[in-house]
C-alpha positions in Angstrom: 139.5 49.4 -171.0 136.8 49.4 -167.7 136.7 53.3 -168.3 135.7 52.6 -172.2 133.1 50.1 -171.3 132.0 52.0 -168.7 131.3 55.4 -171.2 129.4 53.1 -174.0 126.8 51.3 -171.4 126.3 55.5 -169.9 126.1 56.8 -173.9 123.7 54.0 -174.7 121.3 54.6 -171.6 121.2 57.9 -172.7 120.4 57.2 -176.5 118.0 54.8 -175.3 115.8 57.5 -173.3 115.6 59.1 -176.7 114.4 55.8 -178.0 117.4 55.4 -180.6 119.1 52.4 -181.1 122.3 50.7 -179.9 124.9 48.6 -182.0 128.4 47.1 -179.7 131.1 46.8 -182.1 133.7 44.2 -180.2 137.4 43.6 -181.8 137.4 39.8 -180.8 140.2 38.5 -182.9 143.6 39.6 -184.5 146.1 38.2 -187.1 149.3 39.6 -187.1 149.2 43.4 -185.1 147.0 46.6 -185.2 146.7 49.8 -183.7 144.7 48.2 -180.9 144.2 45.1 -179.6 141.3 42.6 -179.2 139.3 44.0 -176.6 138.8 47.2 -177.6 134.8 48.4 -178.1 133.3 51.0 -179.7 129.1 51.8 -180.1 127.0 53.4 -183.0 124.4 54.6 -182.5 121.1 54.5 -184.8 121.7 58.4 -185.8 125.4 57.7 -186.9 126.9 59.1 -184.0 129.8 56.6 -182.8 131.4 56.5 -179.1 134.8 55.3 -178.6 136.9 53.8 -181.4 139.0 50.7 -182.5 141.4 51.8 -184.4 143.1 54.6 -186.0 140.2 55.9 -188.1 139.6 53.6 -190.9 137.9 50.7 -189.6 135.2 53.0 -187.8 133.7 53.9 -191.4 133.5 50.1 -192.7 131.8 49.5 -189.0 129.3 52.4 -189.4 128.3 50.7 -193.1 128.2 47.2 -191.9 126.2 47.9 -188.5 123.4 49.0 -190.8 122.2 45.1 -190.9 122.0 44.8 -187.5 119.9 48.1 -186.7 117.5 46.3 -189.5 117.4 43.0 -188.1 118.8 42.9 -184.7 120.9 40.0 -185.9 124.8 39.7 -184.6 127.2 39.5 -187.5 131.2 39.5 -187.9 132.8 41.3 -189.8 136.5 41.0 -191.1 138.8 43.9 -191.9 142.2 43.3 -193.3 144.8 46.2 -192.6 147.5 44.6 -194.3 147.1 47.1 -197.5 145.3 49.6 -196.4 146.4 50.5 -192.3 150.1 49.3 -192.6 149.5 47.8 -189.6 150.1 44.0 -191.1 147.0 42.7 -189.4 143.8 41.6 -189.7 140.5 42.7 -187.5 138.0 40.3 -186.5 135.0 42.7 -185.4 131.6 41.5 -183.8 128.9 43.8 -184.0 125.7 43.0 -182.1 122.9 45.3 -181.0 123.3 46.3 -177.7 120.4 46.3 -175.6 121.6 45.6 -171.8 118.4 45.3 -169.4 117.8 47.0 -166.1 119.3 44.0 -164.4 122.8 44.3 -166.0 122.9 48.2 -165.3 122.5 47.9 -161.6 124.9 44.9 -161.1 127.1 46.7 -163.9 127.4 50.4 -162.0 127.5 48.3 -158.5 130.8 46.7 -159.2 132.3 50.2 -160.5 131.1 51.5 -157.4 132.7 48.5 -155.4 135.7 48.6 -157.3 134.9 44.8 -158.6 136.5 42.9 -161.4 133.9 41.9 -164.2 134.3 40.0 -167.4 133.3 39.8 -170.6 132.8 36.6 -172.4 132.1 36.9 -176.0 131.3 34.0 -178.7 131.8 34.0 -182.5 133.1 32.9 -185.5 135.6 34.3 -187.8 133.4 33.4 -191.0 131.9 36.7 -192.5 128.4 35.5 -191.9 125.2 35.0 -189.8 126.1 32.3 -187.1 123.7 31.1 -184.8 124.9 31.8 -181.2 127.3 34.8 -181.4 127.4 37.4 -179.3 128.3 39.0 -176.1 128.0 38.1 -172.2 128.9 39.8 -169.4 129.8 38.1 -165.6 129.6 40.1 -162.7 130.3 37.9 -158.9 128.2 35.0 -159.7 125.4 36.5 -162.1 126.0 36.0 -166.0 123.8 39.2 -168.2 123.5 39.5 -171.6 123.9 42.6 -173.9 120.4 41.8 -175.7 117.1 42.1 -173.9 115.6 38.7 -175.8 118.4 37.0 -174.8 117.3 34.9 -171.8 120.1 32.0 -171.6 123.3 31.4 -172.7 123.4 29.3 -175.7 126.4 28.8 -177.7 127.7 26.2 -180.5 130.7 24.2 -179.5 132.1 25.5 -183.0 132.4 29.1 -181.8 135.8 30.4 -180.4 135.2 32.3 -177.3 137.1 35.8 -176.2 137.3 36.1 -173.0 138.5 39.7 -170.9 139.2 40.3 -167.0 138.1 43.9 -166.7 139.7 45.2 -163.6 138.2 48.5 -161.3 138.5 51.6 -163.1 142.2 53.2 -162.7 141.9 56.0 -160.0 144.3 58.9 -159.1 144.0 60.2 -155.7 145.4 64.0 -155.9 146.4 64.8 -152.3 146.6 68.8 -152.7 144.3 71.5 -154.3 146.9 74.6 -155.6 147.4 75.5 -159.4 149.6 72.5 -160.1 146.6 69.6 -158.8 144.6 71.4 -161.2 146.5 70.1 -164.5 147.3 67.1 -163.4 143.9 66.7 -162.5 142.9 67.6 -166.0 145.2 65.8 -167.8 144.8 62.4 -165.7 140.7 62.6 -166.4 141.3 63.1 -170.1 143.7 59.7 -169.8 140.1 58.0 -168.7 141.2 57.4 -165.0 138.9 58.3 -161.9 140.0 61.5 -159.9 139.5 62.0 -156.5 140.6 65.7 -155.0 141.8 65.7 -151.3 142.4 69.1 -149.7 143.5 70.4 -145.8 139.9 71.1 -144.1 140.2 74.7 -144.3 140.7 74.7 -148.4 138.0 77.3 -150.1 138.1 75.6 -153.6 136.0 73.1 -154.3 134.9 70.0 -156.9 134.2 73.1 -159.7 137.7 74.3 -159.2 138.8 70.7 -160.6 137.4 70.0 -164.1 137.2 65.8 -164.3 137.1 65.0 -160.9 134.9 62.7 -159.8 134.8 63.6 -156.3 136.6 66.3 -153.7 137.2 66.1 -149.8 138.4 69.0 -147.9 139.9 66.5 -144.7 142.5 66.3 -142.4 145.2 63.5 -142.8 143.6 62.1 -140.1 140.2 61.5 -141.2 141.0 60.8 -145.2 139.1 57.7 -146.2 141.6 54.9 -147.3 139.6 52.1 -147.6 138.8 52.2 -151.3 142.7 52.6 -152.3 144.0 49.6 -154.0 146.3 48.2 -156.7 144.3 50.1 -159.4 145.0 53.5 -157.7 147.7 55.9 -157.9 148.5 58.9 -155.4 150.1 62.0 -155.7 151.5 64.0 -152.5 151.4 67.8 -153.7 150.2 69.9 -151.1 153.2 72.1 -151.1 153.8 71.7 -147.0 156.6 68.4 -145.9 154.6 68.2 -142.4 150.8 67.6 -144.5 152.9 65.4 -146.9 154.2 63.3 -143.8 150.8 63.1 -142.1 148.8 61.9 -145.2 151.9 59.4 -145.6 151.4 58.4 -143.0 147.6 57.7 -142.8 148.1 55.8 -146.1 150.6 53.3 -144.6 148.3 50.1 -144.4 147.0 50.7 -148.0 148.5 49.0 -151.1 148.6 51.7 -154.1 150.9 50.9 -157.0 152.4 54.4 -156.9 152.7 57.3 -154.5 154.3 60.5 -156.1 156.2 63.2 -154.5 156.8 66.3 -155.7 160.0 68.3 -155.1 164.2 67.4 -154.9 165.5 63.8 -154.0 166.5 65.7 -151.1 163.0 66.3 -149.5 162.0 62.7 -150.5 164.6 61.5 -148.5 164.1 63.6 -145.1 160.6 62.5 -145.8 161.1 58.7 -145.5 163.6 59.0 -143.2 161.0 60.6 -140.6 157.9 58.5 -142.2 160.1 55.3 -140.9 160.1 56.9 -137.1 156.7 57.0 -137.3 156.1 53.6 -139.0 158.7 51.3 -138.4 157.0 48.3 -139.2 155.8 49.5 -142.5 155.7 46.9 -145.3 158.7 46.8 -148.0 156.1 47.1 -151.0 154.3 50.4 -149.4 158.1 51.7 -149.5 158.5 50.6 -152.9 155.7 52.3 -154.3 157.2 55.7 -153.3 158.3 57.6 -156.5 160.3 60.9 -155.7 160.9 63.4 -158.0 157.3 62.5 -159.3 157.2 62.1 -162.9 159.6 60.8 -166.0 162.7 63.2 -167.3 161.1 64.5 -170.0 162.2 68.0 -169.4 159.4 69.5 -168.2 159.1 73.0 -166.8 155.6 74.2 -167.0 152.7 72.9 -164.8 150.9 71.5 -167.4 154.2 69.7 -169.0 154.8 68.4 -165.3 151.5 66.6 -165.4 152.2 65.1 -168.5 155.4 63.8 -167.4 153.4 62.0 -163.7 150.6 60.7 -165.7 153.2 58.9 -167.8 154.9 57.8 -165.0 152.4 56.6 -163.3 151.4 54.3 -166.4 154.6 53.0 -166.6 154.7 51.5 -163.2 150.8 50.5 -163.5 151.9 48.7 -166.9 155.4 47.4 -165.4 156.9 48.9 -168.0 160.4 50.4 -168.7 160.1 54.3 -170.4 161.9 54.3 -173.5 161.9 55.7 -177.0 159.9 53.6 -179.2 162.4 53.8 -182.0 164.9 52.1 -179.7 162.4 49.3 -178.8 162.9 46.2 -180.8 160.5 43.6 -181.3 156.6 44.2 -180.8 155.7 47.7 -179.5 153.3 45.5 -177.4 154.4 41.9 -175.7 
């Protein structure tokens, strides 16, 4: 969701150097289920051009229509579609749409907190009547300041009558790929096109560099020794792949005091195994959890042979374990696809 959020407020700074418009298009509310859940943003802009989306398709086209209003008149609005008949979803869409306008203030707090890996969260106020309520709209708070999404906004003013969605939007997910041959490449690939953060780490002598890795966000050609670990936490994933057992150990072991919620490795049960066994001579007094986080074979069985499939299959992985959940087919899951 943060990496969403965080591609709107960037497409909207862009479309407001060209001096066009912004409109937020918030799902705030659902009856029964949907392709997505409450939470989920998308932005029009002024020309018709729309980032992001909250649905499968449809709803985006009744959005674009009923956002016209609030390019006129700058007024919030909700509007309600009902997917019972027309998505086969068997839910219904509570949608606010307000223009969105975020000042200078909000930007630099906003890309601060990204940078920090800080939690934010969005409060947003309205009414499931289709019509114009007094008060609705969006808020953003970040530490201890509270912004709002419209420049003539100055203070939070709200009816008690409103209902109030509130959402906890944690760091942006981040893989750390520890390794730079063909292989890093697609997963790199793959992992940016999921939305997550990718940062490159390569031996000190590596020639490639961040243009070698399309959707990185950053690349460091280090020894074990001096890799940065301060900024892993709970929100990251790593991958050991540099094709060497003594390079895997030594970055292993440089990430011991961190707290990642996965660490692949690539190659048999086998090699995982001889590489614990001497990671534990070097760090006895490692912590259970670091231990725990250790996947080896990286990835699900999906039968994957080709590099690009064996990205596919460590990406999913990894958002199994990020998601706690249990990979199965979704026509053997009963109940809710989504608790």
């Amino acid at each position: 969701m943060t990496h969403e959020f965080k591609d709107i407020v960037n497409q909207a700074e862009i479309a407001d150097k060209k001096g066009i418009k912004s409109v937020l298009a918030s799902v705030v509310s659902l009856d029964g289920s949907s392709y997505r859940k409450p939470g989920v943003r998308m932005l029009i802009l002024e020309d018709g051009k729309m980032i992001g989306a909250v649905s499968g398709g449809c709803v985006e086209k009744e959005i674009l229509l009923q956002s016209e209003s609030v390019f006129k008149t700058g007024v919030s609005k909700m509007m309600t579609y009902d997917g019972r008949y027309r998505l086969g979803c068997e839910g219904v869409l509570y949608i606010l749409i307000e223009i969105f306008e975020p000042n200078n203030a909000f930007k630099k707090a906003f890309f601060s907190a990204l940078e920090e890996r800080k939690s934010f969260e969005i409060r947003s106020y309205f009414d499931k009547k289709e019509a114009l309520v007094s008060g609705i709209g969006s808020w953003v708070k970040i530490k201890e300041s509270i912004f709002s999404l419209q420049k003539n906004r100055k203070k939070l003013k709200t009816k008690n009558s409103l209902s109030l969605f509130k959402q906890s939007m944690l760091p942006c997910f981040k893989l750390v790929i520890i390794g730079a041959e063909h292989d890093a490449v697609q997963l790199c690939k793959y992992a940016a096109l999921t939305g997550w953060e990718v940062a490159i780490i390569s031996g000190p002598s590596e020639s490639k560099s961040i243009a070698n890795f399309p959707g990185a966000k950053s690349f460091q050609a280090v020894s074990a020794e001096n890799m940065e670990t301060i900024s892993i936490d709970n929100q990251t994933a790593i991958v050991l792949m540099t094709h060497n057992f003594a390079n895997d150990l030594r970055y292993l072991v440089q990430l011991k005091n961190t707290n990642p919620v996965y660490i692949g490795v690539l190659g048999p049960a086998k090699r995982r195994e001889d590489l614990l066994s001497q990671f534990i001579e070097y760090c006895p007094e490692v912590d259970h959890t670091f231990l725990d986080a250790i996947y080896g074979p990286a990835g699900l069985n999906i039968g994957s042979e080709t590099p690009q499939e064996i990205a596919i299959s460590i990406v999913s992985e990894i958002l199994s374990v990020a998601r706690k959940q249990d990979p199965i087919s979704l026509s053997k899951k009963t109940g809710k696809i989504h608790s």
